[in-house]
N, C-alpha and C positions, 0 to 999 in steps of 0.2 A: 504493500500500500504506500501510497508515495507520501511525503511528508508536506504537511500544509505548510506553507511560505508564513513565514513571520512577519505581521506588521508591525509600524514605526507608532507607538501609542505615546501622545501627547496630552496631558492633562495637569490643570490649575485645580490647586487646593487651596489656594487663595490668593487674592488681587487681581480679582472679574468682579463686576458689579459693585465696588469698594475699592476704598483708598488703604493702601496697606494691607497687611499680612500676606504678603509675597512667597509664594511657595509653586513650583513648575517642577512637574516629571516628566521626566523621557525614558521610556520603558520601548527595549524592541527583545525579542525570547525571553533569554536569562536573566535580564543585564536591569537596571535602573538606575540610571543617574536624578538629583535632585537639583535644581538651580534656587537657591535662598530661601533660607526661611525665616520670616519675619512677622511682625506683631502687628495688630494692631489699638488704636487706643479706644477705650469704652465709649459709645455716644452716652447721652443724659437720660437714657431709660434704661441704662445698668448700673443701678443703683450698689454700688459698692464693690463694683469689678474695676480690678487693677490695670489686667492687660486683656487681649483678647488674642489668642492663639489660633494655627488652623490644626483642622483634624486631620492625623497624618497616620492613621488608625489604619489605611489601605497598604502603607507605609510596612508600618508594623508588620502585619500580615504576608507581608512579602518581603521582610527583612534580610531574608537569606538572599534577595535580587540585588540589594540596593548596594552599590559600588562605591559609592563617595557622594559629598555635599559641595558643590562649585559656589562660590557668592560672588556676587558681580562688583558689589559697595560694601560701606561698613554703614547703609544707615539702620535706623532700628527694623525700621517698616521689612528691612532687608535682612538684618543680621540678629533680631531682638528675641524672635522663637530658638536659637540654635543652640542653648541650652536643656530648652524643654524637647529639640529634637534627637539631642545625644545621650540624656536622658533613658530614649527609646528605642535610638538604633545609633548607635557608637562605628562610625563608619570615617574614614578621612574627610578632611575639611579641607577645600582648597582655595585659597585665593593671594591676593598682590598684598606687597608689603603693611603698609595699614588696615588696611581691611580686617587680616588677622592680627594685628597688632591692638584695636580696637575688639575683635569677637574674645582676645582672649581675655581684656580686664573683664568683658562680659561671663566666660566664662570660670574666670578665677573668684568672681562673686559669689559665682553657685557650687565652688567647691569641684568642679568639673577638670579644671587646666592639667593635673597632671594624665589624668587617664583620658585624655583627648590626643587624637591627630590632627598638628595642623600645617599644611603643607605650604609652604610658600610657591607663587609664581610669580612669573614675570610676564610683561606687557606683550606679547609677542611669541610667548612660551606655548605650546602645544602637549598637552597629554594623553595620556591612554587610558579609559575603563572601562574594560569588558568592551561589549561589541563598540563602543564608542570612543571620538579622539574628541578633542575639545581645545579650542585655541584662542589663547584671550587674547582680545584687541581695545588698544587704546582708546577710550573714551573721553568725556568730558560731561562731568558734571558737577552738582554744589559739593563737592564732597573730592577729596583726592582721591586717585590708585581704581577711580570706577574703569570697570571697563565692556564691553560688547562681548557676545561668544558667539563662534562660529560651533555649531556641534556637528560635526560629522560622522552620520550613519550607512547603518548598510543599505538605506532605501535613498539617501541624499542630505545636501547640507541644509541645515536649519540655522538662522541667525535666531537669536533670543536679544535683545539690541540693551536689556537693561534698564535702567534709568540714566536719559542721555539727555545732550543737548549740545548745537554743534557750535563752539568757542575761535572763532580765529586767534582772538587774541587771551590766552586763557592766561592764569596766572604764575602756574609753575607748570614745566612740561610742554610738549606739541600740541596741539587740536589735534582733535579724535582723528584717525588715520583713515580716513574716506580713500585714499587709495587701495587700503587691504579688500575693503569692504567693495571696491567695483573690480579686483582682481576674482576675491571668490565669486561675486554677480555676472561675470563674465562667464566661468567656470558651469553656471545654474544651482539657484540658490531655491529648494524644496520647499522650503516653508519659511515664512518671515513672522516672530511675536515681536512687535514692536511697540512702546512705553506711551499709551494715549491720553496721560494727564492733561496736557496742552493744547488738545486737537481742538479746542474750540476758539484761541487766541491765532487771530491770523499775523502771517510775517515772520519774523523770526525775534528769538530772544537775546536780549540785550546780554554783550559781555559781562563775564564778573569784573574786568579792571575796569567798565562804569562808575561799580559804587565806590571802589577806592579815590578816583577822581572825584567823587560825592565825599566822600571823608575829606579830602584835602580838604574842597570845599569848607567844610562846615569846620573843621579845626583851626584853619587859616581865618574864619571870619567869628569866630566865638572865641578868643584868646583870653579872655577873661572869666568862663565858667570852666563848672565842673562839669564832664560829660561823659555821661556813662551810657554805652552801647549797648543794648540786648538784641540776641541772633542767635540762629541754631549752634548748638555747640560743635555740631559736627564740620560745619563750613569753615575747614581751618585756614583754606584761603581767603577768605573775608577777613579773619580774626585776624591773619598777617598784614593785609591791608590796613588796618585796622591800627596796630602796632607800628608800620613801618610811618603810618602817616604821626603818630603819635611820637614815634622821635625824631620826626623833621620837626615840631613845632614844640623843643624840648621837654614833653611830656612822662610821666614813669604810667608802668599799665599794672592794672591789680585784676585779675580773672577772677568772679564770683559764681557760685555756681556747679556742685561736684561733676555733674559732667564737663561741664567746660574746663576745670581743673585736669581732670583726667584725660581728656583728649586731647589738651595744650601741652602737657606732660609725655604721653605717647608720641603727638608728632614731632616733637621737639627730639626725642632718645631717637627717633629712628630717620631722624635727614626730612622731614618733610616741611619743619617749618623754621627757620632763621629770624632768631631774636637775638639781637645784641647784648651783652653780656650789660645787666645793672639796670633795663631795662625793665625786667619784671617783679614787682613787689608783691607782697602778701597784703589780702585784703586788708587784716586788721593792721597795717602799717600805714592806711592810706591818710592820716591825720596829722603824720608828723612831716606832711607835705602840704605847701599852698594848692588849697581848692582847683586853682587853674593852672597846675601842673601836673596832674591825676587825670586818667583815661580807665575807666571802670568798663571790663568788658563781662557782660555777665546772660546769665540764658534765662529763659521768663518770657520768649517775643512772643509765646504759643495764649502767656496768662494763665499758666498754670497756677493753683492755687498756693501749691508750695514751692515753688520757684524763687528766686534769689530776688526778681525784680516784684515779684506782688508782694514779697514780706518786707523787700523796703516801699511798696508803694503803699502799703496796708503798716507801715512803721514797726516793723517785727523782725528788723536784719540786725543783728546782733553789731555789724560792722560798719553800716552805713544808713544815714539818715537823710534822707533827701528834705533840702533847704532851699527857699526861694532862691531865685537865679541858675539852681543848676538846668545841664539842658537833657534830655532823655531821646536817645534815636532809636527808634521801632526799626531794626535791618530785616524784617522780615513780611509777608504776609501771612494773615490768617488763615491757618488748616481749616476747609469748610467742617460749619459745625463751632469755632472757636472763637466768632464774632463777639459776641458777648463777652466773654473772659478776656479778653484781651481788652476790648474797648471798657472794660470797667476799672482795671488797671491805669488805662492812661486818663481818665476822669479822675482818679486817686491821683495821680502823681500832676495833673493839672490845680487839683485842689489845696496841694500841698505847694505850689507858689512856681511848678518847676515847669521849663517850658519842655515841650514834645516834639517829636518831628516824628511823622508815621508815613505810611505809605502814601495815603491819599495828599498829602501836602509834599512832598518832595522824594525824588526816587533814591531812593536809601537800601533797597533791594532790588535782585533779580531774580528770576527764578531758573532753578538747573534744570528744568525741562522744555524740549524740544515745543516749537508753535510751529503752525501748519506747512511754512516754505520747508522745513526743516525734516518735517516727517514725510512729505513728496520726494524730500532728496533721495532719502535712505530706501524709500521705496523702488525711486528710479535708478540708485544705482546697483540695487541686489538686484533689481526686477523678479519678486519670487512668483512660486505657481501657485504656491498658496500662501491665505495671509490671515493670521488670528491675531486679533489686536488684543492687550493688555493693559493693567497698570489703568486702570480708572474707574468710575460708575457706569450704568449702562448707556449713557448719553455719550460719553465718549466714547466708547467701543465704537457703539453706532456711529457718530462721525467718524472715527477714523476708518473702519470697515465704506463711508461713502468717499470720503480722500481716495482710499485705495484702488475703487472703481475706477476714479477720474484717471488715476495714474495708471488706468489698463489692466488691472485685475479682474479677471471674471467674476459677477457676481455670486455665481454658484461656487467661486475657491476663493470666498469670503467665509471666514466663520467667527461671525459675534458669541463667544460661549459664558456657559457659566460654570461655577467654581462644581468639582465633580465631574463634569461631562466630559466623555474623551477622543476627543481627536482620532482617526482611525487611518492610517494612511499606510497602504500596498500600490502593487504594482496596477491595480485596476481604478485608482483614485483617491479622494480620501474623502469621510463621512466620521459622521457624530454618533458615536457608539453609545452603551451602554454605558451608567456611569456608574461611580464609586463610593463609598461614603466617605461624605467633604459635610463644613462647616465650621460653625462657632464653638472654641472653646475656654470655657471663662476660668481665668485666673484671680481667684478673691483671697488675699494673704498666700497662707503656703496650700491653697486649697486647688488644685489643677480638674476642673472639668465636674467638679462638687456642685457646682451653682448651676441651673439649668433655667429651660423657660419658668417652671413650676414656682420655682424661688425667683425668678426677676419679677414675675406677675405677681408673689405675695409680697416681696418688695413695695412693689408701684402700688398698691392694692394699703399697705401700709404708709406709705409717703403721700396719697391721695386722702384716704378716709378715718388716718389713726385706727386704735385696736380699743377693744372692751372686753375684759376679760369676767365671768363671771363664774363666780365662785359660790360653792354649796354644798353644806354636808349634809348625805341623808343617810336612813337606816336601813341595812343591808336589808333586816325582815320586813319592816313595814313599808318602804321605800317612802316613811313621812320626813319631812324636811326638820333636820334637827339642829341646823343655825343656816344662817346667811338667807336670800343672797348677799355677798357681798362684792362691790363693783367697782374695777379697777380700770381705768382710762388712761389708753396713751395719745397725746396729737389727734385726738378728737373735739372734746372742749375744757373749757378750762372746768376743772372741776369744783372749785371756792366758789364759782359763781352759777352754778347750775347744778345746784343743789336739789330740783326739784326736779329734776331730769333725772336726776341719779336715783331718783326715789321710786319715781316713773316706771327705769329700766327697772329696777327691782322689783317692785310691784309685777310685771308683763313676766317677767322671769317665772317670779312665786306662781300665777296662776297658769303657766303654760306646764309647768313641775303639777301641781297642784293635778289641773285637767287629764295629764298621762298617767296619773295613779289612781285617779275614779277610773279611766279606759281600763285598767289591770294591766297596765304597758310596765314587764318589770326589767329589757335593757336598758342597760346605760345609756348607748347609742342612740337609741329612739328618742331617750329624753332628752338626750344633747338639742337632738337634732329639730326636734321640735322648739325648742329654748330660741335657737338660732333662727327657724322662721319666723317665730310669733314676733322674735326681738326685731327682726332685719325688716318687717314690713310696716311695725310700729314706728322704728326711729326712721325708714324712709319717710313715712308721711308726716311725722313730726317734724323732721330736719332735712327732708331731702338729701341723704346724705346715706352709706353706706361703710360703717366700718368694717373691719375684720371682726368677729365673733369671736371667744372662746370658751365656752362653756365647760369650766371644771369640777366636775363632783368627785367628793372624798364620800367615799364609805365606812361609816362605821357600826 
């Protein structure tokens, strides 16, 4: 009997239809390679989840396939799961100097770094695992050492593109090598995933040495404050910018901020970032300097709550207290979903006398991904057969799936997917197969995958209607009530002042208890249960309003 031909199976387990948690298989037989695994962060109806992981569960199950972990960048979105993925399948890790230089304070926090592999590459370097080679190519984006992958399989090459953007004039290093990238297109390039954060912003995106020319700027014309910069911690060429402009206009710089510590620390030990020796001070140093000769560089641009820039902007930094006159530059934009926490942030530190610079008043950021001229280029120099777009919500997919048409892709070797679905591609074409278990999963403390919808809904269920717990001891024989009820309230109402509600609830309790012992109802369950409607349709039409229940009887 002859042997069925192996197809080239492509599937996202996360970063389709969402921002973040970036995780891509390439499965053809035996073999599975994994391209980044990454986090992403809770919206406001996850009430008390830390991070949000993908389910890599298909992973697992096929542990003995999986070959090695490649990562493209060091951001989180990209490198933030790789301890809860080694965790589960302990396999090499490969990527460019920082990258791993950054995955491993990640994963020396979790206790992980010695019994980890982690492989260094180079820009240009080519590997082998199992059926597959894989060859990394220079990129460009907000982040150093990103890079592009060529994967080549037994059925053809796939570019996976990363998170890109194309820099002529980048900061440290060449612009992205668009020559490699139209050598393999020449060649025929199988399949293209390419990074569609951007596809809705036409033209292209502005260089990162913009905003350093925006620093001069603002240093050169503010010589008299104090100016402290917030921006992602990972964009360590902004932060150099940032520094270099800082000691042209004899300034010393204090980083606030544990990640931004640790990442200015990492690239500094390993060649990526050039600070002049005497230049860097410790935050709690920055007092026994005049006001306008300090450059505070710290991270908070997102508005996080506990971030460096909201506890001085909410007066809670142990190091720095923002006083009229200083000046505050926002180097970043809003993660959609962040608008609020950030813009409350800079209403705090406008209230406290200090002036702002954010995005919408002056360009002070740029963003590392590719806008529409730019994801036409990539298109038109692989020219692939097929094209599954990435890396955004479903609106972008969709657009860049119509860009890709324009630029000559058949509609039909379009594939807009979603996270689970898998790519199917042989010698007779490629189709959307069968999928796999993919999805959310929540991290709340040291608690992996414990929180589910069940708990977000009694969350939200608890943060919308408050809880009433009611409490009652009856007698095991005669099931008569032998004290209480008595009624405990949480974020419901105040209870000093609704006194007469609380009496209420008690009363509606006693005779719903009462009514299931004349019926001869002698489970518990019933009487709970009953407690809980008679209470939930009382205090509906008294208060419109629906708490959580909880009816507790003690037996004695």
């Amino acid at each position: 009997m002859a042997r069925k031909p192996n197809k080239l199976k492509i599937v996202a387990l996360g970063g389709l239809n969402e921002i973040g948690k970036n995780i891509y298989v390439f499965e053809y037989g035996h073999d599975i390679i994994v391209v980044d695994s990454g986090i992403a962060f809770p919206d406001e109806e996850m009430f008390g989840v830390d991070l949000v992981i993908p389910d890599i569960s298909y992973l697992v199950k096929n542990k003995e396939k999986v070959r090695g972990i490649i990562l493209t960048h060091g951001h989180e979105d990209h490198i933030g799961g790789l301890p809860f993925f080694l965790k589960e399948i302990n396999v090499p890790v490969y990527g460019t100097g920082l990258t791993l230089g950054l995955a491993e304070c990640k994963l020396k926090e979790h206790g992980l770094l010695s019994t980890s592999k982690l492989v260094r590459v180079s820009q240009g370097e080519t590997i082998k695992l199992g059926s597959f080679s894989v060859e990394f190519i220079h990129s460009n984006h907000s982040i150093a050492d990103a890079v592009m992958l060529a994967i080549y399989t037994p059925k053809g090459t796939v570019i996976h593109t990363g998170d890109f953007k194309i820099d002529p004039t980048p900061i440290a290093g060449p612009m992205i090598d668009l020559a490699r990238l139209g050598e393999i297109g020449k060649k025929g390039v199988l399949a293209l995933l390419s990074d569609s954060t951007n596809v809705e912003r036409p033209g292209y995106t502005m260089s990162e040495r913009s905003v350093g020319d925006t620093f001069d700027d603002i240093l050169s014309s503010h010589k008299n404050q104090r100016i402290i910069v917030a921006t992602f911690a990972s964009n360590i060429h902004r932060v150099q910018q940032l520094i270099n402009a800082s000691v042209r206009y004899g300034r010393k710089v204090a980083v606030s901020g544990r990640s931004m510590e640790n990442i200015v620390e990492v690239a500094s030990l390993l060649g990526y970032m050039d600070i002049p020796e005497g230049t860097l001070i410790p935050i709690s140093e920055i007092k026994k300097y005049p006001p306008n000769k300090v450059t505070i560089c710290t991270t908070g641009s997102q508005g996080e709550t506990m971030s460096a820039l909201s506890r001085m902007a909410f007066s809670g930094h142990k190091n720095v207290e923002i006083t009229p006159g200083d000046l505050i530059v926002i180097s970043a934009s809003p993660i959609p979903g962040n608008e609020k926490l950030i813009f409350k942030v800079i209403d705090e530190l406008f209230k406290l006398g200090a002036d702002v610079i954010y995005k919408s008043l002056d360009e002070v950021h740029v963003s590392g991904h590719a806008c529409q001229e730019e994801l036409k280029m990539i298109l038109g120099i692989t020219k692939p057969k097929y094209f599954m777009p990435i890396h955004g919500d479903y609106r972008h997919l969709k657009q860049h799936g119509i860009l890709a048409e324009k630029m000559g892709v058949p509609s039909e070797n379009i594939f807009t997917m979603d996270v689970g679905q898998v790519l199917e591609i042989d010698d007779n074409g490629a189709r959307i197969g069968s999928s796999v278990p993919s999805g959310k999963v929540l991290v709340d403390g040291l608690g992996i995958g414990d929180v589910g919808n069940i708990v977000l809904r009694d969350r939200r269920h608890l943060a919308q209607d408050g809880l009433i717990v009611i409490v009652v001891t009856m007698s095991a024989k005669t099931r008569e009530i032998v004290a209480g009820p008595d009624i405990i309230s949480r974020g419901f109402v105040y209870v000093r002042e609704s006194e007469d509600l609380m009496e209420e609830i008690k009363s509606v309790s006693r005779e719903a208890i009462e009514k299931s012992r004349l019926d001869g109802v002698n489970d518990w369950t019933i009487i709970k249960t009953s407690v809980k409607n008679e209470l939930a349709s009382y205090l509906y039409n008294k208060t419109k309003r629906n708490p959580m229940l909880l009816p507790v009887i003690m037996e004695v």
